[in-house]
N, C-alpha and C positions, 0 to 999 in steps of 0.2 A: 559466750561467743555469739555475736551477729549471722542470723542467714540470713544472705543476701544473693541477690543474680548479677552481673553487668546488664544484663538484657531489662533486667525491673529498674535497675540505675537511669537508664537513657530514657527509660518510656516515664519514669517521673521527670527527668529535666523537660522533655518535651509538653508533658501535661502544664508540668510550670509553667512553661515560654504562653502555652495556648490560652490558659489563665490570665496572664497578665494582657494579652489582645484581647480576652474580651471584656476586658473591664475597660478596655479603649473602644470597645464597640466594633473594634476589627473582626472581619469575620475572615474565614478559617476556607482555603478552596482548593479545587483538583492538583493542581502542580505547585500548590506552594512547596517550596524548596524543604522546610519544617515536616509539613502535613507528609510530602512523599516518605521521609526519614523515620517517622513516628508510626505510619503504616507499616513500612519495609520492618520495622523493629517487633511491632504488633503480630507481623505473619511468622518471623520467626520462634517468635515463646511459644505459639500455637502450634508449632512444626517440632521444637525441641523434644525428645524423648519420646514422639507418638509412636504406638506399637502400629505400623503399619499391615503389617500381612495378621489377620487372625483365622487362627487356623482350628476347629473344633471337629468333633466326630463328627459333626450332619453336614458341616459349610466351610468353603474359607472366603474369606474376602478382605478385599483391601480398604484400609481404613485412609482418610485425609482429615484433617480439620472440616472443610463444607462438609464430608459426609455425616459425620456425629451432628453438628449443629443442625442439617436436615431434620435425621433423625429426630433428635430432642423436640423439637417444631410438633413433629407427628404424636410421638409416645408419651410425651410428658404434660401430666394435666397440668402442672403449673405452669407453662408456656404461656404466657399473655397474647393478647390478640395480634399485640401491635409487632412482636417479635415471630409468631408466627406469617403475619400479612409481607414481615420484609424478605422471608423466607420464599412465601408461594411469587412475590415478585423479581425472584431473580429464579425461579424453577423453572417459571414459562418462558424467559427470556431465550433467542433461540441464536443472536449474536456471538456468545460466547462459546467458546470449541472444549478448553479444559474447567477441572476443578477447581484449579489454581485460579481461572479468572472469575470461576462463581464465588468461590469466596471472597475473593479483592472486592467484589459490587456487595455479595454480602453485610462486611464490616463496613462498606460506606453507605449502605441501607441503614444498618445499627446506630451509625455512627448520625448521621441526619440524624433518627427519629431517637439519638440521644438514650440508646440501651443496649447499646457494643459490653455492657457488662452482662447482661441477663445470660446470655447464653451459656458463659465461664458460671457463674451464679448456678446455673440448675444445672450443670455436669458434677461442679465439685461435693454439689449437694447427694449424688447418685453414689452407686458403690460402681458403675461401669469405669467411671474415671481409671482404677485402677489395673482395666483391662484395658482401654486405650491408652493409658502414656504410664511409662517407667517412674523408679522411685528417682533417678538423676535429671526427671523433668521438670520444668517450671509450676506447672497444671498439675502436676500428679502427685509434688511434692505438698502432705497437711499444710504446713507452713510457709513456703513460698507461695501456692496457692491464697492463700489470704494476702498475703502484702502483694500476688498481682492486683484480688479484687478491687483490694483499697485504694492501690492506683488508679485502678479503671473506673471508680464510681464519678468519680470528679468527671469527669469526661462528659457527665451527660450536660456539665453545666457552659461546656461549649458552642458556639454558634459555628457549624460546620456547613457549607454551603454548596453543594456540591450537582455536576450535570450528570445525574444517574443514566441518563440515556446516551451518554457517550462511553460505551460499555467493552468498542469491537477491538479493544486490543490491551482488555485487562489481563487475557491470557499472557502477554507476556512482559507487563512492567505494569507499574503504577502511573505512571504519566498517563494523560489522555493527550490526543492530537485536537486539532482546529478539524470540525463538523461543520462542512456547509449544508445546506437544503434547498434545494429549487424543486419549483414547477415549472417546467419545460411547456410550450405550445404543443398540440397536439403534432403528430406525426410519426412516418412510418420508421425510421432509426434515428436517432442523434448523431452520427456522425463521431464517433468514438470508438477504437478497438482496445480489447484489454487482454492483457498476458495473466495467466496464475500461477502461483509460486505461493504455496505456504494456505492453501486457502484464502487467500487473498487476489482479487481481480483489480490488476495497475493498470494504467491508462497509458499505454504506450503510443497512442496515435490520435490524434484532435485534427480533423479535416478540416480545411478553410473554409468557411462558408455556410459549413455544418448548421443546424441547431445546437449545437454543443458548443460553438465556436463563438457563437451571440454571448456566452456566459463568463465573464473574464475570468472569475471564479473556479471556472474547470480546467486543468493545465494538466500537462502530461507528467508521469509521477504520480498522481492524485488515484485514491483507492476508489473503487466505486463498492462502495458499502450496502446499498439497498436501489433496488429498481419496483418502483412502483408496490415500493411495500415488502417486495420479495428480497430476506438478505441474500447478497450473491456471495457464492463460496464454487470449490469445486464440484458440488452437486448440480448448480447449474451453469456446467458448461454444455457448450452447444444449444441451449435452450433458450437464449436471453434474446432470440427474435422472439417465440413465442409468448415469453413476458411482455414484450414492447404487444404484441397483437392483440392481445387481453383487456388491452385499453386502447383500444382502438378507437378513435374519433375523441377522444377525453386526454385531457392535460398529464404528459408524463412527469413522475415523480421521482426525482432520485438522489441519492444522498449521496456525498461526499467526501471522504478523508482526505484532507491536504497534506500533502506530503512535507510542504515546504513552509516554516514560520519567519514570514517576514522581520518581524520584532528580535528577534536572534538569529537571524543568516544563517538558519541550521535547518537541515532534514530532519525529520521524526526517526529517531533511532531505530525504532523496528522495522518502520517502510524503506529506509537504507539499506539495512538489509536483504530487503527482499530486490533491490536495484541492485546490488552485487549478482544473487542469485538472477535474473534476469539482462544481467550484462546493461544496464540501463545508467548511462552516463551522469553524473550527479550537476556537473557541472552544465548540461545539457539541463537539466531540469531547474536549476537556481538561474539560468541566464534568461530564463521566460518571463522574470520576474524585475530584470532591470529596467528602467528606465529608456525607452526607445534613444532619448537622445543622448543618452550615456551609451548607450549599446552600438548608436552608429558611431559615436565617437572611438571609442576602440576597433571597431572593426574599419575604420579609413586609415586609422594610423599603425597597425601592427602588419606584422607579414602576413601572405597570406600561407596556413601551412597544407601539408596533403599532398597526397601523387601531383608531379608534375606532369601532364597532359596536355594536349589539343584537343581542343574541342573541335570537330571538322564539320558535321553537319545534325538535321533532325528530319526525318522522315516520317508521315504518315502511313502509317502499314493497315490501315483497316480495323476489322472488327478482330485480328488474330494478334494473342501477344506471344508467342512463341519462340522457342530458339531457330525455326526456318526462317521466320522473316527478319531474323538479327543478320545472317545468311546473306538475304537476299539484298538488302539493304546493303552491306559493306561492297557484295556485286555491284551493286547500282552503282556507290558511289565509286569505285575503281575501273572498275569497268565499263561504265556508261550502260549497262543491260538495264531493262526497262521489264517493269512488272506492273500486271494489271494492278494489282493491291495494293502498290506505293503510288500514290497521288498525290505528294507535295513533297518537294525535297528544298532545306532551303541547307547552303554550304556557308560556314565556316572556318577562320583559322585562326581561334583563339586561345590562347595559353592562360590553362587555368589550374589552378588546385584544387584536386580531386578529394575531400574530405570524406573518409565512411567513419559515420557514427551510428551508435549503436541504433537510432532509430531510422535513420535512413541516409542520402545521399546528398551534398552539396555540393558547388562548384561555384570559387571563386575566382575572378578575373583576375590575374596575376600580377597587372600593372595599375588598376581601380580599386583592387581589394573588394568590390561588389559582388556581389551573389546571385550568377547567370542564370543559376537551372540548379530546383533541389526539388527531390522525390522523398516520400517516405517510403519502405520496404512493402506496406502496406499496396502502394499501388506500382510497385515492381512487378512485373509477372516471369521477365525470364532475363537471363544475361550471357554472353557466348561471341567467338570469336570463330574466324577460318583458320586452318591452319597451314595454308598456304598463306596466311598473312597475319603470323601471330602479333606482331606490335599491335595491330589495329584489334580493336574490342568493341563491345555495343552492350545496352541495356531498351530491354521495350520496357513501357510505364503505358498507364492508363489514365484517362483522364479522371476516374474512381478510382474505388480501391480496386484494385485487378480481378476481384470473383464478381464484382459487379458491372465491371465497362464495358461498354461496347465500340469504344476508338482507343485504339493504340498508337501511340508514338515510338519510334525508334532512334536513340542517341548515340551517335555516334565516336569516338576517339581512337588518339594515334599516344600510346604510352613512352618512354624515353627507352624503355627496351622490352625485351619480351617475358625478361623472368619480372618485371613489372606488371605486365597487362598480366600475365597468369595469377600473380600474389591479389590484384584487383578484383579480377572474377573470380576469384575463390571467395574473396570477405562480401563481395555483395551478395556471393550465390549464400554464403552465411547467412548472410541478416535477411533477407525476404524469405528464407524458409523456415523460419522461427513462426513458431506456431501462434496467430493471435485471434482473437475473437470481435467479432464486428459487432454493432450495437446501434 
């Protein structure tokens, strides 16, 4: 009778398939559709049957597949140089958060330098094999162990080409995303805020005008992965001016994860995720990427949607963006009272729709479909009404982001009722107290 696995079945048809491209000279890369399937197949034999918790009189600890093939690197003189070197280069790598993704860079280290067998090769040779993985294992099993290695040895005779430094989200898939890199001109911030979710810092706001803004390249959605060398995670929050200061007068440096692949109309599966988790509109983030005159074309010919509103006027309030002078303002404009603070009041009575998305404020003219006045929450600072005059509401904005301005403006509107204006100032008081990080 035949012993056989499914899992050793699929991982020869794929060696096959890989075989035959390279005797077309095809080479073998990160998101091939093949390559991801042959991997995903590779981590599972390696996971099958593993005795994970070992537990002895002196120690217990938990075992993985990276942790043994580690180990072997260290303990075993036969470890060759070249399988030890793929080792010590994914040990110091400091992008990767689990085990899970030091092994995926792992076996695509092996797999380059064409010895993803060696490490199977000096386990099964050991007698530890059969404290790390059961007899119903792949690996553990005398004889299924042999027909994996035989599988595996061909492998080396593959041309695998792969961007070992696009490493920051083998923690949780095999796919890699599109890596941009720039060097920025010097200066004191880019002009970028980012939210974290997951260890991951998104780009939830690109100022106009920015340094950031010069780079077509950087769009909201987009991970910022590395600032001037430093990967960013949640260890540096709050700290990412002090990175920018570090290089002070010298060219900033900062890498990029795109959220969004042009060539498939699709988000990067994990960074979706974390735009769920940050309430970050997708559709908001894939419309950055249309066509200007496609983009105007749809927005002259569809409705416009959103609170229906007046836009009545905008006031100058000074250096304060506060809920008093949102106050003072609808005073002014009702009453005609006059305050030293407000020095420019200009009136309208435009009917717009009032759009809140998750990144900030828009307002389109109801009968031009045009786009009169939009804020991002970043330079919100307050929003409030009187309540002797609940339909009427206002929001102050800055001409920065709100922790750095020093002129505020106050907007003004008249809602179609009052349990409107209240459901209004609740989503915007929402969305500008979401916590974000300036840069």
């Amino acid at each position: 009778m035949s012993v056989t696995d499914p899992l050793i079945k699929d991982l020869k048809g794929f060696v096959q398939h890989f075989l035959t491209l390279a005797n077309e000279n095809v080479k073998i890369v990160d998101n091939d559709f093949y390559f991801v399937s042959f991997a995903q197949t590779l981590e599972k034999i390696f996971n099958k049957g593993i005795i994970r918790q070992q537990n002895t009189k002196y120690f217990n600890r938990t075992i993985d597949p990276y942790v043994w093939m580690v180990s072997l690197a260290k303990s075993n003189a036969e470890a060759n140089l070249t399988y030890s070197s793929c080792v010590e280069n994914v040990r110091i790598r400091k992008d990767i958060q689990s085990n899970d993704g030091r092994f995926r860079l792992l076996i695509k280290y092996c797999l380059a330098r064409r010895i993803v067998h060696v490490p199977v090769e000096l386990l099964v040779k050991t007698r530890e094999v059969h404290y790390l993985y059961s007899t119903d294992s792949i690996i553990g099993d005398e004889i299924l162990s042999e027909i994996f290695l035989s599988a595996l040895k061909p492998v080396s005779k593959i041309p695998f080409i792969f961007k070992l430094t696009n490493s920051s989200f083998l923690d949780c898939t095999w796919y890699i995303p599109r890596i941009l890199d720039f060097e920025l001109v010097p200066c004191k911030n880019l002009g970028i805020s980012v939210s974290f979710s997951q260890e991951r810092a998104v780009i939830v706001d690109v100022q106009p005008n920015s340094v950031a803004a010069e780079y077509a390249g950087i769009k909201i959605g987009d991970v910022l992965d590395k600032l001037n060398g430093i990967q960013i995670d949640s260890s540096t929050k709050g700290r990412l001016g002090e990175i920018m200061k570090r290089n002070k007068s010298k060219p900033v440096s900062i890498k990029i994860v795109k959220a969004y692949d042009t060539d498939s109309n699709s988000i990067f599966e994990p960074i979706e995720k974390l735009f769920k988790e940050l309430k970050i509109d997708v559709a908001l983030v894939k419309r950055q990427y249309c066509d200007n005159k496609i983009e105007k074309t749809t927005t002259s010919s569809s409705s416009v949607s959103g609170f229906a509103v007046k836009y009545l006027a905008k006031m100058c309030v000074g250096s304060l963006g506060s809920v008093r002078q949102i106050q003072k303002a609808l005073k002014c404009l009702k009453d005609n009272r006059s305050f030293d603070d407000i020095t420019t009041i200009e009136r309208f009575a435009v009917n717009v729709g009032l759009e809140i998305g998750e990144m900030g404020l828009k307002l389109r003219d109801k009968e031009k479909a045009e786009v009169v006045l939009e804020h991002s929450y970043m330079k919100i600072s307050a929003c409030g009404n009187i309540p002797s005059m609940p339909k009427l509401f206002g929001y102050c904005a800055g001409e920065e982001n709100c922790d750095v301005a020093d002129r505020f403006c106050c907007y003004i509107f008249e809602a179609s009722t009052n349990e409107h204006s209240e459901t209004i100032l609740q989503s915007i008081g929402q969305g500008f107290h979401r916590t974000h990080y300036a840069v």
